[in-house]
C-alpha positions in Angstrom: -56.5 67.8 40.0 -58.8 65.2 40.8 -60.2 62.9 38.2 -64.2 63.4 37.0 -67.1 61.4 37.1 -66.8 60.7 33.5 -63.0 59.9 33.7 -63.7 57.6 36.3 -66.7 55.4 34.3 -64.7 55.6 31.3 -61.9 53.7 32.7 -63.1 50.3 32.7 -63.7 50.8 28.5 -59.9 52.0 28.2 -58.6 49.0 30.2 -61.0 46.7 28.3 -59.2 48.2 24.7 -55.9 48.1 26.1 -56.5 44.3 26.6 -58.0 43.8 23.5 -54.9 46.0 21.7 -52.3 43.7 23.4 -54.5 40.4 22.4 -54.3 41.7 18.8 -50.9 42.5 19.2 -49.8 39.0 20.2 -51.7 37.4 18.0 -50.0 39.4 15.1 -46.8 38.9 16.7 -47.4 34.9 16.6 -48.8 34.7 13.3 -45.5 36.2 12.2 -43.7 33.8 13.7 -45.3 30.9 12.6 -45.1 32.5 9.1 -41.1 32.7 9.1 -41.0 29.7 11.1 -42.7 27.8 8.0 -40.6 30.2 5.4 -37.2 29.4 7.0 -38.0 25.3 7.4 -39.2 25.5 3.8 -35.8 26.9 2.9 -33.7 25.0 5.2 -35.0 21.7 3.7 -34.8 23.1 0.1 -31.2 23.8 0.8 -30.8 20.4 2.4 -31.9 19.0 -1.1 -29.6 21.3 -3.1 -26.5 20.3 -0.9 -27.5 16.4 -1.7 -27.8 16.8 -5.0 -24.0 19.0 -5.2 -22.4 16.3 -2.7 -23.9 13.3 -5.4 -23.6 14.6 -8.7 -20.1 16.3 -8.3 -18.6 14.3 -5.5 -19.2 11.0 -7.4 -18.3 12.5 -10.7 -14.4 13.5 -8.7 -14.2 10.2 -7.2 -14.7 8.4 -10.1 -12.4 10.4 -12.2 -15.0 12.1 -14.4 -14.1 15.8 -13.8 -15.2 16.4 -17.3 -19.2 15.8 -16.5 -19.0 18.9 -14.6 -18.7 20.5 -17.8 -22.5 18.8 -17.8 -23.8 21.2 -16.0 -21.8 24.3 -15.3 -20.7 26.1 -18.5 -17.1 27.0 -17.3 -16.6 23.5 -15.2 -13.7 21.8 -15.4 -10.6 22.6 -17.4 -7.7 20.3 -18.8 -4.5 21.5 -17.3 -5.8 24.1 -15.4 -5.0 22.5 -11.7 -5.3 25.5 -9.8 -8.7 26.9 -11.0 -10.2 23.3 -11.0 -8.9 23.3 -7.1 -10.1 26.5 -6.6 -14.0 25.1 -8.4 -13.7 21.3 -6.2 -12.9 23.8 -2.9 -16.1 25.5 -3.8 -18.5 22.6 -4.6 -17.2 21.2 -1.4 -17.9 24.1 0.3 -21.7 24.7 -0.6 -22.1 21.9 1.1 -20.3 22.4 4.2 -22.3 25.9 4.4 -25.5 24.8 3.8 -25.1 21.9 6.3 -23.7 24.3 8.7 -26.5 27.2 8.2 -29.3 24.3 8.8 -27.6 23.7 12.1 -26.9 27.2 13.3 -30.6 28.1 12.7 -32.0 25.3 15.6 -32.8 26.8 18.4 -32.8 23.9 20.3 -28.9 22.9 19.5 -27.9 27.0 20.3 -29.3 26.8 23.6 -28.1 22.8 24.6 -24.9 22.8 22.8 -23.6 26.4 23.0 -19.9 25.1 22.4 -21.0 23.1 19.1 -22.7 26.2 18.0 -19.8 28.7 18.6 -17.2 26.1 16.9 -20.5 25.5 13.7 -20.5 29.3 13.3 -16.5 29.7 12.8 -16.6 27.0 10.3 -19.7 28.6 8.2 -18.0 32.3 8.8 -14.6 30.5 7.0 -16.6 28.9 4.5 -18.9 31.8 3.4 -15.7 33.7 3.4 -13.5 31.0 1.5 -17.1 30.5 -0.8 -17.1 34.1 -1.4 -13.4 34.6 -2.8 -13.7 31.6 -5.3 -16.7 32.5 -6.3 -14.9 35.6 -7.5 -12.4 34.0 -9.4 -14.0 31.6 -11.1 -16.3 34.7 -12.2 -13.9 36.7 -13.0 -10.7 34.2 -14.1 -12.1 31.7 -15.8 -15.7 33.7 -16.7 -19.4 32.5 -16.1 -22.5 32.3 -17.9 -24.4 35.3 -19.0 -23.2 39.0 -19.8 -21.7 41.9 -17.5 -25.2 41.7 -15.6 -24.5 38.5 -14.1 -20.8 39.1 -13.5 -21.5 42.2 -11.5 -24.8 40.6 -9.7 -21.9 37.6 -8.4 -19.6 40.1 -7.3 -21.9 42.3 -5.2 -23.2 39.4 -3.7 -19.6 37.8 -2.9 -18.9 41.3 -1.5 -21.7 41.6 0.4 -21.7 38.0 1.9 -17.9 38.6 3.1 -19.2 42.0 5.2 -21.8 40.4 6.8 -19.7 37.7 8.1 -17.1 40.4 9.6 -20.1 42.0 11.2 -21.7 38.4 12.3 -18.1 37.5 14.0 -17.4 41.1 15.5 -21.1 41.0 17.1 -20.3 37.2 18.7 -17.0 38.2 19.7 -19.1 41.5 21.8 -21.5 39.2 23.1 -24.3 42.1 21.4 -26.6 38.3 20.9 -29.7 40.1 19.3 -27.6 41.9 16.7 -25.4 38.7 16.3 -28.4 36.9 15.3 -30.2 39.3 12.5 -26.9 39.8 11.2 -26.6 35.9 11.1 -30.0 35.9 8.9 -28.8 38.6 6.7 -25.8 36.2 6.1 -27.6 33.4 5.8 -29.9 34.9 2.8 -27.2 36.8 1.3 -24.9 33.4 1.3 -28.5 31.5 -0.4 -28.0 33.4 -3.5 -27.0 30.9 -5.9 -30.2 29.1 -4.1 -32.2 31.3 -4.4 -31.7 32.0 -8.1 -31.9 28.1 -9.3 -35.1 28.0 -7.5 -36.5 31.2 -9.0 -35.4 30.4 -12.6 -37.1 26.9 -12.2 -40.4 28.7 -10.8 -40.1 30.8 -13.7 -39.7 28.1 -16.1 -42.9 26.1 -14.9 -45.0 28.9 -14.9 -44.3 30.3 -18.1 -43.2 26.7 -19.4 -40.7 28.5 -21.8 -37.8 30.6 -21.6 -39.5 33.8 -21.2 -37.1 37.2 -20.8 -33.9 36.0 -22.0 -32.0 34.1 -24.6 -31.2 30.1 -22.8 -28.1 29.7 -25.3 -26.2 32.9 -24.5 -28.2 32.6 -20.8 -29.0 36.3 -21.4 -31.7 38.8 -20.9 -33.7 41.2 -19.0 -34.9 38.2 -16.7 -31.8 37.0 -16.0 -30.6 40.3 -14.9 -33.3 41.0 -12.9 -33.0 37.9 -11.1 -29.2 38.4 -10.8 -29.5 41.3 -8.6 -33.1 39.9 -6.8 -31.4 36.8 -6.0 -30.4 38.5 -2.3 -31.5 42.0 -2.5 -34.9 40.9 -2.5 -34.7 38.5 0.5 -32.6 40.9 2.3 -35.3 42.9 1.9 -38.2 41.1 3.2 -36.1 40.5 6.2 -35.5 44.1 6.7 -39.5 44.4 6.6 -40.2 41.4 8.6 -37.7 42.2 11.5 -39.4 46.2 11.4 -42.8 45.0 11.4 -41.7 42.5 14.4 -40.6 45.0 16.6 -42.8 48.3 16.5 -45.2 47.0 13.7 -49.3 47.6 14.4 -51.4 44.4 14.2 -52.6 45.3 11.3 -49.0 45.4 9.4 -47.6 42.1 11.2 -51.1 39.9 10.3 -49.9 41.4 6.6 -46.5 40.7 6.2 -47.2 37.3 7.9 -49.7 36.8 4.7 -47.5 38.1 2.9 -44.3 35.7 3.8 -46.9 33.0 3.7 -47.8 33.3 0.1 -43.6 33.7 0.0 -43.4 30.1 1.5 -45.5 28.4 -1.0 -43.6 30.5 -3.9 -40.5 29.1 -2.0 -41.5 25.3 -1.9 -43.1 25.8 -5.8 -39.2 26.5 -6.8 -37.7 24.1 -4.8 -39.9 20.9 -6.5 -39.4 22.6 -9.7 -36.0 22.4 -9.7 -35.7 18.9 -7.8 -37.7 17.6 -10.5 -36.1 19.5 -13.5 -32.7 20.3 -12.8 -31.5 17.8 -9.7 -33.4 14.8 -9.5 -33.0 14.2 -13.3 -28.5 13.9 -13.2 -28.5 11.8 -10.0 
């Protein structure tokens, strides 16, 4: 059936708002980008600070002989005559460090596409030392005990558990060449592995905005705070990805410009907690 009159000298209005829809649309779609782009570079280099500060504090304190100033900081550090648990601790220190160097590389672009051989060797390494991180991180918590009540015992665990999944998932999606899942499962592991990270920096935000020890008890390093952040430590990342990564794909305008603001106000909560703690937990034992 042929088109109308009025069909016909509507179209130019309909092409016009399809134009304008897509113009909207990328525009939403960059603003989201630059948004995580600032997010992840924000975390990346509060990571890179955190890792410093574990390679300098602990790594001069071994080399020096002074296991016993770990005791400075972590409540169950070091232990007299316990050799295999104190290996088992040293093997983790070193480890955060490996990771978080070897997250901060896996994330360029620019190395993944020029050095694809680096990358693939970088990501075996970080899969063995989330994995290796993981299972120590579980027996120090559950051998030789941590700080805080059942809570925080349980919050460690899940996150151990969960961090040793999305690794199998990560490697089983490189090894089938399935890139785009490889990659969001490599950002779920990447936040799910920033836990400990994530919760220094959002118990030192905490701390200067409240400027006291609001929500929990700081001798028995207890309370409905601590709990809270136990758990929110990854689950709340891992879910802000899962809304980023929905809103990226089939999200209107409308939703991408807000989760964009919305991961933008994240960044500057993100950098607040990272000088926070540089200046009131790191910078002050180096």
């Amino acid at each position: 059936m042929p088109h109308s009159v009025l069909d016909i000298a509507a179209a130019p209005a309909r092409f016009h708002d399809d134009v304008r829809r897509g113009d909207l649309r990328r525009r939403g779609a960059r603003l989201l980008r630059i948004s995580g782009g600032l997010w992840l570079a924000t975390a990346v280099f509060g990571q890179l600070l955190f890792a410093l500060y574990v390679a300098i504090f602990y790594g001069r304190a071994a080399l020096q002989g002074r296991f016993q100033d770990w005791n400075k900081v972590l409540a169950h550090g070091y232990v007299p005559g316990d050799w295999f648990l104190n290996l088992v601790l040293g093997m983790h220190l070193l480890f955060v460090v490996l990771i978080v160097a070897g997250g901060a590389l896996q994330l360029l672009p620019a190395l993944r596409r020029r050095a694809p051989a680096f990358h693939r060797w970088n990501g075996r390494l970080y899969l063995l030392s989330a994995a290796i991180l993981s299972l120590g991180g579980l027996a120090l918590a559950w051998v030789r005990g941590t700080v805080g009540g059942a809570a925080q015992h349980v919050s460690v665990s899940l996150n151990a558990l969960l961090i040793l999944v999305f690794a199998g998932i990560v490697w089983r999606l490189a090894r089938e060449r399935r890139v785009d899942a490889h990659r969001r499962w490599a950002l779920r592991l990447f936040l799910a592995v920033s836990g400990v990270w994530f919760f220094r920096i959002g118990l030192m935000l905490w701390l200067a905005v409240h400027k006291a020890p609001v929500g929990f008890d700081p001798d028995s390093f207890t309370g409905p705070f601590l709990s809270f952040l136990g758990f929110a430590q990854y689950l709340l990342p891992l879910a802000v990805l899962e809304l980023y990564l929905r809103v990226q794909d089939r999200g209107s305008p409308v939703a991408q410009v807000a989760v964009a603001g919305g991961v933008l106000v994240l960044t500057l909560m993100t950098l607040g907690g990272v000088l926070a703690a540089t200046m009131g937990m790191w910078m002050p034992r180096l």
